[in-house]
Structure formats: structure tokens, C-alpha cells
PyMOL commands that place a pseudoatom at each C-alpha (Angstrom):
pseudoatom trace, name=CA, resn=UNK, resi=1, chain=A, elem=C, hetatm=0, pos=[10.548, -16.709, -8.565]
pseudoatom trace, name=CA, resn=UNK, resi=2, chain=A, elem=C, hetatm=0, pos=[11.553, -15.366, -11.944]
pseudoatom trace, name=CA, resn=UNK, resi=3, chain=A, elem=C, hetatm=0, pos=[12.856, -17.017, -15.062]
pseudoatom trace, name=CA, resn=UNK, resi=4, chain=A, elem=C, hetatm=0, pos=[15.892, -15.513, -14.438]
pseudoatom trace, name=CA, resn=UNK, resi=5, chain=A, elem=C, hetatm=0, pos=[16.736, -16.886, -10.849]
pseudoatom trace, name=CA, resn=UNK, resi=6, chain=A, elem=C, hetatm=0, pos=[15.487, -20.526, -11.990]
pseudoatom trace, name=CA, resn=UNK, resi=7, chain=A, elem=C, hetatm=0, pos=[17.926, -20.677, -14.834]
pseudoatom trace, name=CA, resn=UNK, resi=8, chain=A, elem=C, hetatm=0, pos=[21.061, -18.428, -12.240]
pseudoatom trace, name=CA, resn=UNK, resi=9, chain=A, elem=C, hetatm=0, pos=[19.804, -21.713, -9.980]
pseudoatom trace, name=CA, resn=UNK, resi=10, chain=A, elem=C, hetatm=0, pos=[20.355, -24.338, -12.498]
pseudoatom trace, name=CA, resn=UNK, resi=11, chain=A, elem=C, hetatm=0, pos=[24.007, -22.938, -14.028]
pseudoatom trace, name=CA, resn=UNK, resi=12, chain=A, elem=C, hetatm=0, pos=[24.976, -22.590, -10.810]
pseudoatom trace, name=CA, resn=UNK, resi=13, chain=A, elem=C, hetatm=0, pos=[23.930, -26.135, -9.963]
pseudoatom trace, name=CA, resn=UNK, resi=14, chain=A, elem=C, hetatm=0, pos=[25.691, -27.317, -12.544]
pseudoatom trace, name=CA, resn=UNK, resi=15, chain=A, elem=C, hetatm=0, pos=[28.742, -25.361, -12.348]
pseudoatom trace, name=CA, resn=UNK, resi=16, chain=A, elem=C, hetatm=0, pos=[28.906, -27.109, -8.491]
pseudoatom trace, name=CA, resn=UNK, resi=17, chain=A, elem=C, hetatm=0, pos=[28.917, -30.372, -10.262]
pseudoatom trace, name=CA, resn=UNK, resi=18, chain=A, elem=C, hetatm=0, pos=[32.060, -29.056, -13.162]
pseudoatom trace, name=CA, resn=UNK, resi=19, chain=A, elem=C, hetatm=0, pos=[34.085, -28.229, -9.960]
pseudoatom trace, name=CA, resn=UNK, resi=20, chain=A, elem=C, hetatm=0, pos=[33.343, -32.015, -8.039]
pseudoatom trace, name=CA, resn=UNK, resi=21, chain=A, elem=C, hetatm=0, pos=[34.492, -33.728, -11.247]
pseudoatom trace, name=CA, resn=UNK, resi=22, chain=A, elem=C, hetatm=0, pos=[37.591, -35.506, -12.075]
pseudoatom trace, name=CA, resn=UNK, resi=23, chain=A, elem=C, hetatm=0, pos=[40.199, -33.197, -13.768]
pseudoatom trace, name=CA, resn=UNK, resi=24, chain=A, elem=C, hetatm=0, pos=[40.504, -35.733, -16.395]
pseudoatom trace, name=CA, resn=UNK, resi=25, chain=A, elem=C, hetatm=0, pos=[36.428, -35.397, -17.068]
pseudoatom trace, name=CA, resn=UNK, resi=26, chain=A, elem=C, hetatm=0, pos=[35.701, -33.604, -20.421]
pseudoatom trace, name=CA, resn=UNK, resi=27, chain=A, elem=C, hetatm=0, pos=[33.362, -30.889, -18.818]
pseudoatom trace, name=CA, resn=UNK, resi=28, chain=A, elem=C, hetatm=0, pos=[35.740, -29.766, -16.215]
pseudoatom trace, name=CA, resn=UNK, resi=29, chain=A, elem=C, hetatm=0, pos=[38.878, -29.601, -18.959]
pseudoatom trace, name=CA, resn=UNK, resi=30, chain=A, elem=C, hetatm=0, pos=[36.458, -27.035, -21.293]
pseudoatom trace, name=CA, resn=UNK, resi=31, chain=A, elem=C, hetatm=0, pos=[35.319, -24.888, -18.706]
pseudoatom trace, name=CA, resn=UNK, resi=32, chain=A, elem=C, hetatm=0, pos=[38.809, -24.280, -16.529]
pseudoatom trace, name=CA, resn=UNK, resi=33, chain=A, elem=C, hetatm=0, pos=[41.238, -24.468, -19.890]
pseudoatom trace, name=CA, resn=UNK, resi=34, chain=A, elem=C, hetatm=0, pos=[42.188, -22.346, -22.526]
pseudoatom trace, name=CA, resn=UNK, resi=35, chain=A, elem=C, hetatm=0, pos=[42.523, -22.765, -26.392]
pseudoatom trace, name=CA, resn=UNK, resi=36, chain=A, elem=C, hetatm=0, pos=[46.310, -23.289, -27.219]
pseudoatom trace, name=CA, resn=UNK, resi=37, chain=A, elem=C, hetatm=0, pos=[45.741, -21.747, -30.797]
pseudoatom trace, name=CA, resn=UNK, resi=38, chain=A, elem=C, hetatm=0, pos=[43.017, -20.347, -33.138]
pseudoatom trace, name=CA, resn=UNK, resi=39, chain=A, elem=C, hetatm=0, pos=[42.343, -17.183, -34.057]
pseudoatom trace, name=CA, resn=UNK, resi=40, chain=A, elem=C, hetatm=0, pos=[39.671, -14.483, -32.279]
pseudoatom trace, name=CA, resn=UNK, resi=41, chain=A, elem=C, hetatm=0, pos=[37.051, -12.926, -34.720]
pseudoatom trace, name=CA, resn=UNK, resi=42, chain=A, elem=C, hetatm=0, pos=[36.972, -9.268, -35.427]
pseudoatom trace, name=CA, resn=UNK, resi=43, chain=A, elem=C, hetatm=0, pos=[35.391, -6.964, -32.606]
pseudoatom trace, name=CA, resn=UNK, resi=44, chain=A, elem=C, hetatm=0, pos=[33.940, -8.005, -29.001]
pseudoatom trace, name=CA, resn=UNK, resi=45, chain=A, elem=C, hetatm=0, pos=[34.431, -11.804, -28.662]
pseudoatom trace, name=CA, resn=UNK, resi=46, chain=A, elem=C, hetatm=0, pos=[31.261, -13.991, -27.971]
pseudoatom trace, name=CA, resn=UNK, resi=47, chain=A, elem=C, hetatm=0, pos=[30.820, -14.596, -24.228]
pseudoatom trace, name=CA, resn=UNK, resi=48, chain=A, elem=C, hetatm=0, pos=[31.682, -17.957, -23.017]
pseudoatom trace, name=CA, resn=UNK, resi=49, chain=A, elem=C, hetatm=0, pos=[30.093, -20.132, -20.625]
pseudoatom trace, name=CA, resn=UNK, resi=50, chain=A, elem=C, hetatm=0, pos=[32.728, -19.333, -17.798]
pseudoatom trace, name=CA, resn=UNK, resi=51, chain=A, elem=C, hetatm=0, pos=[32.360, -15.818, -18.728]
pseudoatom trace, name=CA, resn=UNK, resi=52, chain=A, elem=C, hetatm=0, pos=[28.546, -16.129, -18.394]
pseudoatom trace, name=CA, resn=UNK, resi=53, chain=A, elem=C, hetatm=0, pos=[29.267, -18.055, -15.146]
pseudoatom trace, name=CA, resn=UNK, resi=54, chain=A, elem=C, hetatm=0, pos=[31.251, -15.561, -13.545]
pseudoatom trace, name=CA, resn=UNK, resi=55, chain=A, elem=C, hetatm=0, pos=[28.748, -12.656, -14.173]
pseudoatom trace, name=CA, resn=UNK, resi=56, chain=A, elem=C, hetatm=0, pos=[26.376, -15.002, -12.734]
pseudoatom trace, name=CA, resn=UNK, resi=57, chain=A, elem=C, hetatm=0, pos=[28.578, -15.670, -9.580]
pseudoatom trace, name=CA, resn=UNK, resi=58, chain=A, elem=C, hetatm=0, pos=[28.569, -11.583, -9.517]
pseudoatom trace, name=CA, resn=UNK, resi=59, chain=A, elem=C, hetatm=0, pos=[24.967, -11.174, -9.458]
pseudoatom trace, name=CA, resn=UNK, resi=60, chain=A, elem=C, hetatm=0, pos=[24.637, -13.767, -6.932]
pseudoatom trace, name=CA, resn=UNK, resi=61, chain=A, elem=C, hetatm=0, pos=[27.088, -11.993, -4.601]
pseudoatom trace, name=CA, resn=UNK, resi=62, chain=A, elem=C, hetatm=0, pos=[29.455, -15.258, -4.437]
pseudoatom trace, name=CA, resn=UNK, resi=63, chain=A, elem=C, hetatm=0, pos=[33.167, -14.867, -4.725]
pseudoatom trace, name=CA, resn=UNK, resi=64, chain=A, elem=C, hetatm=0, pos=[34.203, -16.212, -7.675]
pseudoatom trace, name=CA, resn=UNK, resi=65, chain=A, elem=C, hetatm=0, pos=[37.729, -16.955, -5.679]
pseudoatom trace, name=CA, resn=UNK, resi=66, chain=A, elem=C, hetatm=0, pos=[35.756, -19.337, -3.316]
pseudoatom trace, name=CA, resn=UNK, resi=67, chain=A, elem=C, hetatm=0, pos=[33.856, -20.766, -5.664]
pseudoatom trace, name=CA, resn=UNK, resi=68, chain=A, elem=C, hetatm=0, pos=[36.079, -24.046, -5.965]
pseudoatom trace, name=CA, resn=UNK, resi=69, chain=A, elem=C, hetatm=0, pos=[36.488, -24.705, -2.083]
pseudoatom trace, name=CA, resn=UNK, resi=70, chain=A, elem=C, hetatm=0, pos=[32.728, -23.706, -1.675]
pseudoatom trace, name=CA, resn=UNK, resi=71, chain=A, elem=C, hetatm=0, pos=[31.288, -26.313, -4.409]
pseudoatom trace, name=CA, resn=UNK, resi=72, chain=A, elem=C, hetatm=0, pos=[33.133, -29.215, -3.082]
pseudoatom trace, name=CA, resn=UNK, resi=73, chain=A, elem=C, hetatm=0, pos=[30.928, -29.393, 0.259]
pseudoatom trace, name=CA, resn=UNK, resi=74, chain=A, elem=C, hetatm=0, pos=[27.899, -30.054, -1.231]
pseudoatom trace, name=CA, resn=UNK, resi=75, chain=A, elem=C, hetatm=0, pos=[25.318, -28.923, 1.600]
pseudoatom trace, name=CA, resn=UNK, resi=76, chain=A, elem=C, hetatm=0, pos=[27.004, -25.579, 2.224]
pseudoatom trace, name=CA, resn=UNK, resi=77, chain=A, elem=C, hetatm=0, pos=[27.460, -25.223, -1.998]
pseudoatom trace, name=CA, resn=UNK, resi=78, chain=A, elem=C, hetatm=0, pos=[23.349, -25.933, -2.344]
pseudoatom trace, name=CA, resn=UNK, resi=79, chain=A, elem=C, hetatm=0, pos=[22.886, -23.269, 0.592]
pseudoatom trace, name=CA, resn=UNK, resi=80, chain=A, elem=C, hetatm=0, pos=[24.883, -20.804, -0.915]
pseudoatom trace, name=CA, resn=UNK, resi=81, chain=A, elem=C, hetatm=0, pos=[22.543, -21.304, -4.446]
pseudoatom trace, name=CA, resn=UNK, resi=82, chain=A, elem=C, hetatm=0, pos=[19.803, -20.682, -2.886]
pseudoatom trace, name=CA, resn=UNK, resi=83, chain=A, elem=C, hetatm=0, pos=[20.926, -17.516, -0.670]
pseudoatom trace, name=CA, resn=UNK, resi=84, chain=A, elem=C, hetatm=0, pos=[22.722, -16.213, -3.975]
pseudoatom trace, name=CA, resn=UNK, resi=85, chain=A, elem=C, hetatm=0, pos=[19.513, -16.935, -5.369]
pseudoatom trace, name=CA, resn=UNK, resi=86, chain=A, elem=C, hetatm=0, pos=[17.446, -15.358, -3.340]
pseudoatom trace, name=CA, resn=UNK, resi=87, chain=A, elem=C, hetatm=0, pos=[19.602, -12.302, -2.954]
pseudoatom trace, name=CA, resn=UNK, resi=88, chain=A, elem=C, hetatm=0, pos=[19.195, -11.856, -6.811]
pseudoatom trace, name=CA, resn=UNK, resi=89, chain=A, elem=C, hetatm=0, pos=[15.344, -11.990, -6.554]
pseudoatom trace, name=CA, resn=UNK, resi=90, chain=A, elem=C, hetatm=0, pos=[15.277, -9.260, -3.943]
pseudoatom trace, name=CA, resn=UNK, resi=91, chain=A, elem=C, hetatm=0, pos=[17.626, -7.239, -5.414]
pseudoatom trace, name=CA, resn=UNK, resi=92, chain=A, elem=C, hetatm=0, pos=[15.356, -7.572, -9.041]
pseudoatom trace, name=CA, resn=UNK, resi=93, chain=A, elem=C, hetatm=0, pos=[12.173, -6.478, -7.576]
pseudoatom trace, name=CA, resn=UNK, resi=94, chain=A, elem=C, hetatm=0, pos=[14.000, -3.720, -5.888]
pseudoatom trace, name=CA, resn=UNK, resi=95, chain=A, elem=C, hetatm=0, pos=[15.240, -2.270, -8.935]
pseudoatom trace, name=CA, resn=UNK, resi=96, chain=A, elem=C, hetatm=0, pos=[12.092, -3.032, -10.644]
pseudoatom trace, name=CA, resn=UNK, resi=97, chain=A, elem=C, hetatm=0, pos=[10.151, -1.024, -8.450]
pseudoatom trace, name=CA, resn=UNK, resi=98, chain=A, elem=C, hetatm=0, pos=[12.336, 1.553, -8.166]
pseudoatom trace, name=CA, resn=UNK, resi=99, chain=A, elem=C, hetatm=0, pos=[11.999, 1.583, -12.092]
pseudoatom trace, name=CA, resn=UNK, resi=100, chain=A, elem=C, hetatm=0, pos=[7.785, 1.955, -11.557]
pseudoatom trace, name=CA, resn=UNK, resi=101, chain=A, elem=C, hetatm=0, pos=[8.520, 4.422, -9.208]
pseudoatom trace, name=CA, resn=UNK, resi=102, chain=A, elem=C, hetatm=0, pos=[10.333, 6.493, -11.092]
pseudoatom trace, name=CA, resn=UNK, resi=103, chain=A, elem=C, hetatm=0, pos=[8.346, 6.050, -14.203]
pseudoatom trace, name=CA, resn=UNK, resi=104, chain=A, elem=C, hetatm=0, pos=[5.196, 7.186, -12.159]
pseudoatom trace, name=CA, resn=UNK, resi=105, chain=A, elem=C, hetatm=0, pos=[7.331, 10.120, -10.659]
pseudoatom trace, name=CA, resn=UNK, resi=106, chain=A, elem=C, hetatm=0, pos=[7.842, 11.165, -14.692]
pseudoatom trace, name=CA, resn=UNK, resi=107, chain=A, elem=C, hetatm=0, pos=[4.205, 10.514, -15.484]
pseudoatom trace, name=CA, resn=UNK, resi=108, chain=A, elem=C, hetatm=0, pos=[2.767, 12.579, -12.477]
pseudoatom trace, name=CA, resn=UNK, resi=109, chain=A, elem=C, hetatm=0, pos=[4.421, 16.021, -14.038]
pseudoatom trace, name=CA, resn=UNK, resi=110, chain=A, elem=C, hetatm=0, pos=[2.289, 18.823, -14.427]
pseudoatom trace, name=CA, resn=UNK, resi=111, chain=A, elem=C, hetatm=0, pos=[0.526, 19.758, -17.585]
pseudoatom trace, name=CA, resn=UNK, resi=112, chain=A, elem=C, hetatm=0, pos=[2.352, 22.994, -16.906]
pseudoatom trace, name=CA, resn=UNK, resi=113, chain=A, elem=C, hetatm=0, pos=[5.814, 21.424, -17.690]
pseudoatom trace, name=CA, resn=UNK, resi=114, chain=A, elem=C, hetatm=0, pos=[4.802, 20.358, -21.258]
pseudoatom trace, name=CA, resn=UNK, resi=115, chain=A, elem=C, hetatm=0, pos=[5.762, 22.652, -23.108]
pseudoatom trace, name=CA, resn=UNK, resi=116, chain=A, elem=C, hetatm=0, pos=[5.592, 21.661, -26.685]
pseudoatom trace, name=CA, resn=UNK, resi=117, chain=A, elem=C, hetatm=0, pos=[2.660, 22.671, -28.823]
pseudoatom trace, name=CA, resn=UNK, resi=118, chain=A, elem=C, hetatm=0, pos=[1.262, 21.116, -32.143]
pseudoatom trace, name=CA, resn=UNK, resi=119, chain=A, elem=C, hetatm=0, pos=[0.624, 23.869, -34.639]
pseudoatom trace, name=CA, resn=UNK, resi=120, chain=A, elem=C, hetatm=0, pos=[-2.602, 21.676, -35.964]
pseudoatom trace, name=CA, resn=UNK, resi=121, chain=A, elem=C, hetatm=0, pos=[-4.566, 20.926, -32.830]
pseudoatom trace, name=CA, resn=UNK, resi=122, chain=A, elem=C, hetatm=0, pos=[-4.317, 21.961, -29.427]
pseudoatom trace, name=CA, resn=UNK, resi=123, chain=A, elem=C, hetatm=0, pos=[-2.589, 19.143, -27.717]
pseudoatom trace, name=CA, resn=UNK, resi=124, chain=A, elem=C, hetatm=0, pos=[0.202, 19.178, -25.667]
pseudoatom trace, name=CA, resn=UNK, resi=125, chain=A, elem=C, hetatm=0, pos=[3.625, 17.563, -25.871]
pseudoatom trace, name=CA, resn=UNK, resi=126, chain=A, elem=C, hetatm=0, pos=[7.153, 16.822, -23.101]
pseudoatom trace, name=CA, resn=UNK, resi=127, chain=A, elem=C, hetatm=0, pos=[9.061, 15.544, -25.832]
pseudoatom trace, name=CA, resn=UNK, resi=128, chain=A, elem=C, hetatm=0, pos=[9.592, 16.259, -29.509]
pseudoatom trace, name=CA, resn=UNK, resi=129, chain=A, elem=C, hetatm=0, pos=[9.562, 13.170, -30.531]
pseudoatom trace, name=CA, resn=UNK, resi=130, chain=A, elem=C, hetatm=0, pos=[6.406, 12.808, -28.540]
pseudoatom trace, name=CA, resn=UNK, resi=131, chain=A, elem=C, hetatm=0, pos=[4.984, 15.779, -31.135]
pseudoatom trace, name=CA, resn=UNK, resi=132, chain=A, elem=C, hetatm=0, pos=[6.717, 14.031, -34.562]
pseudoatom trace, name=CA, resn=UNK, resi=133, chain=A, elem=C, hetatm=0, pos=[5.296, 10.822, -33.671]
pseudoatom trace, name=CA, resn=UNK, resi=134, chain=A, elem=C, hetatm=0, pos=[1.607, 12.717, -33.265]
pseudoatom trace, name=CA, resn=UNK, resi=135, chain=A, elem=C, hetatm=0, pos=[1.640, 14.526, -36.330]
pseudoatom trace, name=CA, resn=UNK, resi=136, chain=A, elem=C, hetatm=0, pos=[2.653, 11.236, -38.293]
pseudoatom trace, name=CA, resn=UNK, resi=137, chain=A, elem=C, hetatm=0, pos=[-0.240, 9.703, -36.857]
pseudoatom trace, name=CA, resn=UNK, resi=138, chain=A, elem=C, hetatm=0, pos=[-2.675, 12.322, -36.550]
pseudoatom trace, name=CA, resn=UNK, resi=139, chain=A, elem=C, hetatm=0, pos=[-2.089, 14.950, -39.301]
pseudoatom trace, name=CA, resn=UNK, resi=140, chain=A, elem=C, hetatm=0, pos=[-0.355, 13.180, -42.210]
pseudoatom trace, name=CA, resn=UNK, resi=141, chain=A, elem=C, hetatm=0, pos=[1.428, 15.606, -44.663]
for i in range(1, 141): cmd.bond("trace and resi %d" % i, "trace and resi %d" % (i + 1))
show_as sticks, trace
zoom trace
């Protein structure tokens, strides 16, 4: 299991425990209330924790809409981690190797489709900045 899915695991864990508590607890008030004044810095705001918790309920494939009625039975909430959990996994090393695969597609090209010469030796080159970078390192001006 990745990083990734240990620490998805653990917010979500926690986030199961937020939803349990007391509205009157201190956890629960931050995460489900809103800032009744302040101003926003300049640009994209920082991501929150319920912001970060909702992308993670995304990636998970869990409605965020259930996620209160879900969390409060505690043996279905700690089955639906670990599916969400394990759905994210999958769904990593899927589009990892589909990443590998299409990186080793690229690699396998022909010589024939390079078709960018150096002018000093008599390497070939895909890419121009594939030739720049050579000639930096190979035949410094």
C-alpha cells in the first residue's frame, strides 16, 4: 500500500470520528463552520482541511452527501475506508502503468523519426531541447 492510501486511510478515519462528535466539541465546530469575518488573501485561497477532505472523499469514490449518515455506523463507515481505500490503490497503479506504458511506447520510436541533427557530431535528436541541452554539455561555446 502506498503512502498515499495510508495517510487517505487515516484522514478519513479521523474525519469518521469529527462527524460522531458532539456539535458542541471544538473539532466538529472548525471543520463544519464558517468564519463570520476576516478578510481572504490576494489570489487562490489556501486549501482547507474540509477542502482537502472532500477531494479525498472524491478520490475514494464516497459521496460526500452520505458521508454524515455513513460515519455514524461505525462498522459500515470502517468498511467503506477500506473499499475507498482500496479503490484508490487500484486505480493508482492503473494510471501508473498506463504512464510506463506510454513512456515505453515514446521510447520504442524509430531512429528514423528523430529528426534533429547536431551540426558538431553525428548524433541524433526528437526534441530541440533534447539537441540545446547536448551541445551545452557536449560542445561548450
Amino acid at each position: 500500500m502506498s503512502i498515499e492510501a495510508i495517510i487517505i486511510r487515516h484522514r478519513l478515519r479521523w474525519s469518521g470520528h469529527v462527524v460522531r462528535m458532539d456539535e458542541t466539541r471544538l473539532p466538529r465546530q472548525i471543520l463544519f463552520s464558517e468564519l463570520p469575518a476576516g478578510k481572504r488573501p490576494r489570489g487562490r485561497p489556501l486549501k482547507r482541511y474540509k477542502d482537502q477532505l472532500k477531494q479525498t472523499l472524491q478520490k475514494t469514490n464516497i459521496d460526500v452527501k452520505t458521508l454524515e449518515t455513513i460515519a455514524r455506523d461505525r462498522p459500515l463507515w470502517r468498511r467503506t475506508i477500506h473499499e475507498g481505500s482500496d479503490h484508490f490503490e487500484r486505480m493508482r497503479r492503473e494510471e501508473a502503468e498506463e504512464k510506463r506504458q506510454r513512456r515505453k511506447a515514446t521510447a520504442a520510436l524509430p531512429p528514423a523519426l528523430a529528426t534533429i541533427f547536431c551540426d558538431l557530431c553525428p548524433r541524433l535528436f526528437r526534441a530541440r531541447i533534447g539537441l540545446i541541452s547536448h551541445k551545452r554539455a557536449f560542445h561548450p561555446s
